[in-house]
N, C-alpha and C positions, 0 to 999 in steps of 0.2 A: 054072781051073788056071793057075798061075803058068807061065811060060816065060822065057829069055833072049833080049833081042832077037837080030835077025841076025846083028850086028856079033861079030866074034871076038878077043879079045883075043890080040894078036901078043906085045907086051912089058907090063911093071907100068906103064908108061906111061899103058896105055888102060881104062877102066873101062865093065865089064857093067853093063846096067840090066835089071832083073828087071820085068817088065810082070805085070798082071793081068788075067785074062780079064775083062770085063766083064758075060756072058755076052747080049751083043748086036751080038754079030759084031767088036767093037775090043774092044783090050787097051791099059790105063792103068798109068805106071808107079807100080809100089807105095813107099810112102812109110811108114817107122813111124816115130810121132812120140814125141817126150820132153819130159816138163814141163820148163818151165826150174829152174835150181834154187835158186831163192830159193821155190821149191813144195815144194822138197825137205829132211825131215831129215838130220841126221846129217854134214853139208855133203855132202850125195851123193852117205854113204859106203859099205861095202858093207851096213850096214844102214836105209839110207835106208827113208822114207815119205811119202809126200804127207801133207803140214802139212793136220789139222783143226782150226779155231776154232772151240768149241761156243759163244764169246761173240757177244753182236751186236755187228754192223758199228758199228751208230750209236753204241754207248760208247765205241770206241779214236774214230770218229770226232770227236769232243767234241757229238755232237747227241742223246747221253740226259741229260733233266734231271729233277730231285725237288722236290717240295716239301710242304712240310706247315702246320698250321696247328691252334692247340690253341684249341678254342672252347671255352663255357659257355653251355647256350641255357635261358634259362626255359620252366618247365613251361607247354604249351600257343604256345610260340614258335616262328618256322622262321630257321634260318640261311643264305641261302644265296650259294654261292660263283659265280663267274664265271670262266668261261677265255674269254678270246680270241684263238683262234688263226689268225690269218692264213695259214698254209700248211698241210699236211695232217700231221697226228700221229698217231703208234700211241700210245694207252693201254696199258702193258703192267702197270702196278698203278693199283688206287684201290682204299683200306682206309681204315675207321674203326676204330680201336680205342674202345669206347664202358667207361668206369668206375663208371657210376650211371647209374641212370636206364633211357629206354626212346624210340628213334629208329626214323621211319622216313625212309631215305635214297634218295632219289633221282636218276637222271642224268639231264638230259634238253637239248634240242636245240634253237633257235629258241624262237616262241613270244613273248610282250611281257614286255618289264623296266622298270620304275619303280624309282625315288629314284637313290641315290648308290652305288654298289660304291668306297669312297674307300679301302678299306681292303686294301694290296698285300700280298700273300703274298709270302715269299719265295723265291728259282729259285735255284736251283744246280746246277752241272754232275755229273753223278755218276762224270766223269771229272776226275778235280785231278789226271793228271799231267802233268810237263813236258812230254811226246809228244803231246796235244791238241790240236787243231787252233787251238784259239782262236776259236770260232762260238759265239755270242751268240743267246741263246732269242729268239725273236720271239712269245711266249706271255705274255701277260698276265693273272695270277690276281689278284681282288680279293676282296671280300665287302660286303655294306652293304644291297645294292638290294632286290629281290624279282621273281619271275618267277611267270610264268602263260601255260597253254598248251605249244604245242611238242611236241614227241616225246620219248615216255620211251623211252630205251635200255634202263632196269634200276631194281631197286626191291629194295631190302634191307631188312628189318624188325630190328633188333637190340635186344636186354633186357639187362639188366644189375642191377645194385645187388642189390634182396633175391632175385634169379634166381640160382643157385649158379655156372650156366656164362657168365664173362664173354665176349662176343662179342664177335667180328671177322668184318668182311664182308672178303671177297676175290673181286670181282667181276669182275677182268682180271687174268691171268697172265702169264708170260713164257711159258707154254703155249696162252696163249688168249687173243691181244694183240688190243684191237678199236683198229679205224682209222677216221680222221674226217676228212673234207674240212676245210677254211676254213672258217670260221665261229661262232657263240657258243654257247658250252653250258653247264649250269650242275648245279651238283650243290647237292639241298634239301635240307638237314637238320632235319625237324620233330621237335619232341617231343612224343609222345605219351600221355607220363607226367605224375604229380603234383608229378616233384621236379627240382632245375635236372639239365639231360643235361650230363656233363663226359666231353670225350673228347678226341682227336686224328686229324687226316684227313692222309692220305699218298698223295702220288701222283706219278707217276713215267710219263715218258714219252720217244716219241722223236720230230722234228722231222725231217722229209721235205724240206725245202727246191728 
């Protein structure tokens, strides 16, 4: 039960403080608190709301990046890509669009790499506006080398060319973001078909720093 302290207000001078029972024998005074209002629509007017962002933080941040990469792999060939990421990332896409042909794509995690990954993909911020923080991807995408071993995260089988419904894998969402320490991971593109695989891989993430 709420109560007024002791003290009695004589003149406007002096101000009542409304206590709350705690109910453990002491009584705290009660406090109601209010967002500030740069929390608030409307400038905090009589139809004010507390401001929802359904966007993520990390893109007005400038720390979601994209990138893509359009390969052509020969029939019975594997392509595969390298990330190296030094600090910990959300994957919130990785999609192939495949055009012919027939791929089975892989993620995976550690594990040993040989030859050369010389070949950079390119990174770009998927925030271009002025308001950006200006943070510089510290993720490294190549292509060139080959891997073996490690952990598979995920494994998509996509068809295409004389298969009527062309495929697209979508393996992480903006609903279903998978997150990854430091470290090197690689995505395989084998083909598993007769004829060269032509497609495009997209991937899009964010940078935990």
């Amino acid at each position: 039960m709420d109560k007024f302290s002791d003290s009695v207000a004589e003149d406007a001078s002096q101000v009542l403080h409304r206590l709350t029972d705690m109910e453990d024998g002491t009584h705290a005074k009660r406090v109601e608190a209010y967002p500030p209002k740069k929390l608030m629509t409307d400038e905090d007017g009589a139809y004010a709301r507390v401001r929802v962002d359904v966007g993520q933080t990390g893109f007005f941040a400038g720390r979601e990046f994209r990138s893509f990469f359009d390969f052509s792999i020969a029939s019975g060939a594997t392509l595969v890509i390298k990330a190296a990421t030094p600090i910990d990332v959300i994957l919130y896409a990785f999609q192939v669009d495949l055009t012919i042909s027939q791929l089975r794509v892989s993620l995976k995690g550690g594990g040993s790499e040989s030859g050369s990954f010389s070949t950079l993909l390119p990174i770009m911020c998927t925030n271009q506006m002025s308001t950006a923080s200006g943070y510089d991807s510290q993720v490294v995408l190549s292509a060139g080398g080959s891997q073996s071993g490690g952990t598979t995260f995920d494994i998509v089988d996509l068809v295409s060319g004389s298969n009527a419904n062309k495929s697209t894998a979508q393996t992480a969402g903006a609903e279903q973001p998978i997150g990854f320490p430091a470290g090197n991971y690689y995505i395989v593109l084998q083909n598993t078909d007769g004829a060269t695989a032509n497609g495009i891989l997209k991937l899009r993430w964010e940078e935990r720093p």
